[in-house]
C-alpha positions as CSV (number, residue, x, y, z in Angstrom):
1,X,-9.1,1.4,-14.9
2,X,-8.1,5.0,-14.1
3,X,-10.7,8.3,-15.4
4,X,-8.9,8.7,-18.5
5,X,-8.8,5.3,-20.0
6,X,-12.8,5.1,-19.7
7,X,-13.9,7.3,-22.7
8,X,-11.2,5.1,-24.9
9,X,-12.7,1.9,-23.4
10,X,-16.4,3.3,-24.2
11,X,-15.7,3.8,-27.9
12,X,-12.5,1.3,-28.9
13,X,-13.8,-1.9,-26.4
14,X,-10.7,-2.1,-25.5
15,X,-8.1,-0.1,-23.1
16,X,-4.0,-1.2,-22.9
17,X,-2.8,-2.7,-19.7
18,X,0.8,-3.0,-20.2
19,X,3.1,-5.6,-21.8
20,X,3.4,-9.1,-20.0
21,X,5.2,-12.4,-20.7
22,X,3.9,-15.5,-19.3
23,X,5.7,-18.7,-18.4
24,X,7.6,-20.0,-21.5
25,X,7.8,-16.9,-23.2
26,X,10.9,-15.5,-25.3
27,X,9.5,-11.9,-24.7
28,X,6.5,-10.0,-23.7
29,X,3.5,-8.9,-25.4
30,X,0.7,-5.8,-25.2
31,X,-2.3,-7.3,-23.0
32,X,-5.4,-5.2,-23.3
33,X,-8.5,-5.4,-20.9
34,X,-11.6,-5.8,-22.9
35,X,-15.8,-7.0,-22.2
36,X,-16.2,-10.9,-23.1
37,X,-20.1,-11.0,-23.2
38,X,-20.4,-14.0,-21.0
39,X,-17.3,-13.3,-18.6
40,X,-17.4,-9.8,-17.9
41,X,-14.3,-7.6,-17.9
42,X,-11.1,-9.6,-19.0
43,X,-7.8,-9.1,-20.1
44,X,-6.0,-10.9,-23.1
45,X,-3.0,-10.2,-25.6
46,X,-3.9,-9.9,-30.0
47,X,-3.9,-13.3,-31.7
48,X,-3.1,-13.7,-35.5
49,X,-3.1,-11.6,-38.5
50,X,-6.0,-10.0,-37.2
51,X,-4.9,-9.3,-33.6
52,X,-8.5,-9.8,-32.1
53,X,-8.7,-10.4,-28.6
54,X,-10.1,-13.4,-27.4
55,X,-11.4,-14.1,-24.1
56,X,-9.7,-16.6,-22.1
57,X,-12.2,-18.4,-20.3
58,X,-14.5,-18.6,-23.3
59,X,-11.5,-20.5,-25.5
60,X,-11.1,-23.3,-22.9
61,X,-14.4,-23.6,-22.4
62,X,-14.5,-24.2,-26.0
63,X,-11.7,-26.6,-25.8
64,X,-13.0,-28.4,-23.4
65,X,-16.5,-28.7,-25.0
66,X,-14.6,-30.0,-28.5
67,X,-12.4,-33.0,-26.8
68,X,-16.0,-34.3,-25.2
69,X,-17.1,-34.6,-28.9
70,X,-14.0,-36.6,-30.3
């Protein structure tokens, strides 16, 4: 994170990275580096409506923690 995208990261919570298309993909999409409270500093695109930015790790942990349960 370079000196100028600091202050932005301090009062959005999140700072663009670039755009990025993974494996799969018909384009690419804006990924954004953001604080997940239990991982530390991550970086993830906007899902839904909403575009909020989930943290990676956190939604397969979930995942994982839901198929034990069915």
């Amino acid at each position: 994170m370079n000196l100028l995208d600091r202050p932005r990261f301090r009062l959005v919570g999140a700072v663009y990275v670039g755009h990025r298309a993974r494996p799969g993909w018909s384009g690419s999409l804006p990924f954004y580096r953001f604080r997940c409270s239990a991982h530390g500093l991550v970086e993830d695109y906007p899902h839904g409506f909403e575009g909020r930015l989930e943290c990676p790790s956190y939604v397969e942990e979930w995942a994982r923690k839901r198929e034990r349960r069915v």
